[in-house]
C-alpha positions, 0 to 999 in steps of 0.5 A: 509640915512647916519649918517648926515640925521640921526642927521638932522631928529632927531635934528628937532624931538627934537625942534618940541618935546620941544615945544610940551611939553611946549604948554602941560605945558602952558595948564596945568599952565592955566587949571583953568584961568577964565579971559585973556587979549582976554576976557574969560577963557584961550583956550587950545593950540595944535600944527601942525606938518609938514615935512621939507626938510632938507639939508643933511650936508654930501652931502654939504660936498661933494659938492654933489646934492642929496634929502633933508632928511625928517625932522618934524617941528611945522607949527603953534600953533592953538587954540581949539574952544571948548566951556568953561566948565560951573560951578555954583559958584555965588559968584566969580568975573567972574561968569555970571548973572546966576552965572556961570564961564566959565573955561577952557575947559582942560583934565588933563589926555589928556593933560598928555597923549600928554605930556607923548608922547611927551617926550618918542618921545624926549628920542627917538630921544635923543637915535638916536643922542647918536646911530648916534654920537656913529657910527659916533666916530667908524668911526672916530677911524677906519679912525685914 
């Protein structure tokens, strides 16, 4: 793979990553809503990665034909169907009959361990755009 596939790759890794750790965010920010807009406690959100075809912009420069570099990105935002955990709290607004509150089925330590990978992910790809770009500023001086 050249310098530009290389930026390509790790370019898509970062939006895919970002939106990754805004979803965690969104989890944690909702972990104790009781009542949305849909009715019931808030639903944890998790996202789906897929590869994506990349078009390699060394080769388009070249006016070259070639294989696309591999590339990852976020193909849908689903919705966990986890039951909401049940607490007995008679007296707030959202409790049931029996005095229960269904709050959102969310693990604070799951949802920090997807956002801990997700950054050290993101620093890797950064890393991988700051190695690329560097090869790619030598080369350029070479050719001066």
């Amino acid at each position: 793979m050249n310098l530009f596939g290389m930026l390509e790759m790790s370019g898509a890794a970062l939006g895919a990553e970002r939106m990754r750790a805004e979803i965690v965010t969104a989890n944690m920010a909702n972990a104790q809503v009781t009542r949305t807009e849909e009715g019931g406690p808030y639903r944890r959100k998790m996202v789906v990665f897929a590869e994506r075809r990349v078009p390699h912009f060394s080769l388009a420069l070249a006016g070259a034909a070639g294989t696309a570099a591999e590339g990852v990105r976020v193909t849908q935002i689903v919705t966990s169907n986890a039951a909401p955990l049940q607490r007995y709290e008679p007296g707030h607004p959202d409790a049931d009959a029996r005095g229960f509150v269904a709050y959102p089925n969310i693990d604070p330590m799951e949802e920090m361990t997807d956002l801990l990978g997700a950054s050290r992910a993101y620093e890797l790809n950064a890393s991988a755009i700051q190695t690329a770009k560097a090869m790619i500023q030598q080369s350029l001086d070479l050719l001066r």
